[in-house]
C-alpha positions in Angstrom: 3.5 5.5 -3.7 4.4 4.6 -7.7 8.7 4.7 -7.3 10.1 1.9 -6.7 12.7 0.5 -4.0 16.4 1.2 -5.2 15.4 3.4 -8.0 17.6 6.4 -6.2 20.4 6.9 -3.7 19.1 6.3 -0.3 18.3 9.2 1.8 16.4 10.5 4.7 13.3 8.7 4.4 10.7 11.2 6.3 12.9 14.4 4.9 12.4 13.1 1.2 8.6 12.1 1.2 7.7 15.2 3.0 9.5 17.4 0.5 7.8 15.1 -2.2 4.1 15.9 -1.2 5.5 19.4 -0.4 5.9 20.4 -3.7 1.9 20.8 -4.7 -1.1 20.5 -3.1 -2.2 16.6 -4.5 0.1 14.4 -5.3 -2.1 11.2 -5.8 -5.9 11.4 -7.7 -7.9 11.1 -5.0 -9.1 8.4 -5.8 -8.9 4.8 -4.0 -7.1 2.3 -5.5 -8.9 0.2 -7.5 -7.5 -3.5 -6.7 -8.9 -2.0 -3.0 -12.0 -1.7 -4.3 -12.6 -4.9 -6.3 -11.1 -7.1 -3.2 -12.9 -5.6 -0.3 -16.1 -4.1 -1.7 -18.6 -6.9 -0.6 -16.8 -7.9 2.9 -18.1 -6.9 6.3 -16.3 -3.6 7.4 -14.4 -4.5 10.6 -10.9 -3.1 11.9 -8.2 -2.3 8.5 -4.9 -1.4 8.4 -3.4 1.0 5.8 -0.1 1.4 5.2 1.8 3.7 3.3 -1.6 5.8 3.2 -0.1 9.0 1.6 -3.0 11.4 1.1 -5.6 8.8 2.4 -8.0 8.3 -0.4 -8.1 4.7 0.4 -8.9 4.9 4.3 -11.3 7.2 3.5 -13.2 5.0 1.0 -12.8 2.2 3.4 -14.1 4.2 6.6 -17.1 5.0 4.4 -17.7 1.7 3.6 -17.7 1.4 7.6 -13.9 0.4 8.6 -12.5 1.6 11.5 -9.0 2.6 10.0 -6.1 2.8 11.3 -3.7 4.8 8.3 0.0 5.0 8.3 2.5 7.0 6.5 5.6 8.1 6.8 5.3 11.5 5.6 3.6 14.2 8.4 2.8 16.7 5.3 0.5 13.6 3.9 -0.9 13.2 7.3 -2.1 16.5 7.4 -3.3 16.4 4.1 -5.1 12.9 4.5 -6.7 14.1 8.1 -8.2 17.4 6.0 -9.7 14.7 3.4 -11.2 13.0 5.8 -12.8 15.9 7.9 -14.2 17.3 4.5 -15.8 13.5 4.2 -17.2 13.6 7.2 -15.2 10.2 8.2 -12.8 11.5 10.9 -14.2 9.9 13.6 -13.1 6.5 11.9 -9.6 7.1 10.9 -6.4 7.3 13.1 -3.5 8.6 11.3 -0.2 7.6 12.8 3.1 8.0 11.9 5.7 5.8 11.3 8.9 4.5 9.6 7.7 1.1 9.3 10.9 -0.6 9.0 11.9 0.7 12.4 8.0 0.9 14.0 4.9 -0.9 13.3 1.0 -0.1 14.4 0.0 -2.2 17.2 -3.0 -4.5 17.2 -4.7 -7.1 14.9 -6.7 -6.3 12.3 -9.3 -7.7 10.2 -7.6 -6.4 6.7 -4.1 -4.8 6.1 -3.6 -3.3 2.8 -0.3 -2.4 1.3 -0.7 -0.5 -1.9 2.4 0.1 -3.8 4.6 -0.1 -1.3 8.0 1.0 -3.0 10.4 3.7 -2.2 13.6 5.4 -3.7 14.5 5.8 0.0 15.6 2.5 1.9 12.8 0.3 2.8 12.8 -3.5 3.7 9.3 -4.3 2.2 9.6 -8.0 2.7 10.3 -7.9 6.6 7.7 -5.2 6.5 5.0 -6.9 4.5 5.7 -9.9 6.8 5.0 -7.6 9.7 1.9 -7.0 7.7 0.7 -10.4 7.9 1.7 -11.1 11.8 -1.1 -8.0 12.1 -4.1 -9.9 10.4 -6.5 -11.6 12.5 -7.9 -14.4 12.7 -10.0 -14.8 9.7 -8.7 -11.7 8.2 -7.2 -10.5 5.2 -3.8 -9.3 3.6 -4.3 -7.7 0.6 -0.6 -6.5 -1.3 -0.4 -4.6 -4.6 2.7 -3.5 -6.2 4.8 -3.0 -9.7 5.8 -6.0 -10.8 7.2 -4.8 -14.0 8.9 -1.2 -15.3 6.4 1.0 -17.6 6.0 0.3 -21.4 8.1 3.3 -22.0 11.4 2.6 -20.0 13.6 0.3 -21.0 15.2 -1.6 -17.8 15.7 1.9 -16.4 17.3 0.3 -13.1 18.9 -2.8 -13.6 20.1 -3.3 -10.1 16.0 -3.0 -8.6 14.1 -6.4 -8.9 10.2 -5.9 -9.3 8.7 -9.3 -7.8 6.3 -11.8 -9.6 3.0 -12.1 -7.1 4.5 -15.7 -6.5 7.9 -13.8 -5.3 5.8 -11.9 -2.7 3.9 -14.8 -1.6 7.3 -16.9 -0.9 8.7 -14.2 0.7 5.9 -13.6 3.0 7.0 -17.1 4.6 3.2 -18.4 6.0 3.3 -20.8 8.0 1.7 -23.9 6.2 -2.1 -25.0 7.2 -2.9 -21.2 8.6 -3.3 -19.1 5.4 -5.1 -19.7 2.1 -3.7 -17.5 -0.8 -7.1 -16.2 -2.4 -5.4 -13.8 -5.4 -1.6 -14.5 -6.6 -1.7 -13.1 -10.1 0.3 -10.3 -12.4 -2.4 -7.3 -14.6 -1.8 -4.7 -16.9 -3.4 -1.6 -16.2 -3.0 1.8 -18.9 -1.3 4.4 -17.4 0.0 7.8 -19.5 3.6 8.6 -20.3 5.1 11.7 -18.9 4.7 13.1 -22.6 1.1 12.1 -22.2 0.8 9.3 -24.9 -1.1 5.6 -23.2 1.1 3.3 -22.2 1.0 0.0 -19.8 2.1 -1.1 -16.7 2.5 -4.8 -15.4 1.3 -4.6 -11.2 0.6 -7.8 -9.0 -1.8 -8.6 -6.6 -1.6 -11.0 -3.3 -4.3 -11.7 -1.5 -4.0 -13.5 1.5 -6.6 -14.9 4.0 -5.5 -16.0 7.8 -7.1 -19.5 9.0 -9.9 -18.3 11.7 -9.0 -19.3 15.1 
């Protein structure tokens, strides 16, 4: 997800994200994220959690690399979608795609990874009690990787006053780990180029958290 928390009226959160993917065949690139990537290419595949999947491009790069996944998103029409990608990549037996409203329902179990890519929402979503969720999920010895907007695009001026973007160092504090049981691995703000939607190069200021749970 790229829109951010607060930048429109709340509405029906399942109602508004499957009209979203609704209105064309690919939303997203395909392609997994590449903060993902860079973090978790060299560890040992175990059990991951993603959440806010959407069309599943990351749990299916990270079933390839040997996950088990278990994906989550709100949206059934991304569900769909994501389960197709995954049958055409001949991961399906690695992947369970459940649905929820993760504010009001959470997947059970621990896992050795949760990832939270871009997390935002025009629709009301309580990211920080659900990125704390998040962590309760890890493992022993596992990871919490979070990537999200820290900053509004080049090309927009404060577009949204009232929506604060958090610095990495926000999401870490509001994560509230307890003391002696988590080592903070990544807490740091990047640019990355991203295109206007006149199609000129512009920026955009993201953050990354990544968070390892002591092992038992």
């Amino acid at each position: 997800m790229t829109t951010v928390d607060g930048a429109l009226d709340p509405t029906e959160s399942e109602e508004f994200w499957d009209g979203r993917y609704a209105e064309s065949d690919r939303i997203w690139s395909g392609d997994p994220n590449v903060v993902l990537v860079r973090e978790t290419a060299g560890l040992t595949p175990g059990r991951a959690l993603d959440l806010g999947c959407g069309e599943g491009a990351d749990a299916v790069w990270l079933a390839r690399q040997g996950w088990r996944v278990t994906a989550t998103d709100i949206s059934r029409v991304a569900l769909d979608r994501a389960a197709r990608h995954a049958a055409e990549a001949g991961v399906a037996d690695r992947i369970a795609w459940e649905r929820h409203e993760l504010g009001k329902s959470f997947p059970e179990g621990e896992f050795d990874l949760v990832s939270s890519q871009f997390l935002h929402s025009p629709t009301e979503l309580p990211r920080e009690e659900i990125l704390r969720r998040a962590a309760s999920a890890v493992a022993p010895g596992g990871l919490l990787l979070i990537e999200g907007h820290s900053g509004w695009p080049s090309w927009q001026e404060n577009p949204h006053p009232e929506v604060h973007l958090p610095s990495p160092e926000e999401v870490v504090g509001s994560l509230r780990l307890e003391e002696g049981l988590w080592e903070v691995l990544v807490c740091a703000e990047h640019e990355r180029k991203q295109l206007t939607p006149e199609g000129v190069e512009g920026t955009r200021t993201d953050s990354t958290v990544l968070v390892r749970r002591a092992s038992a």
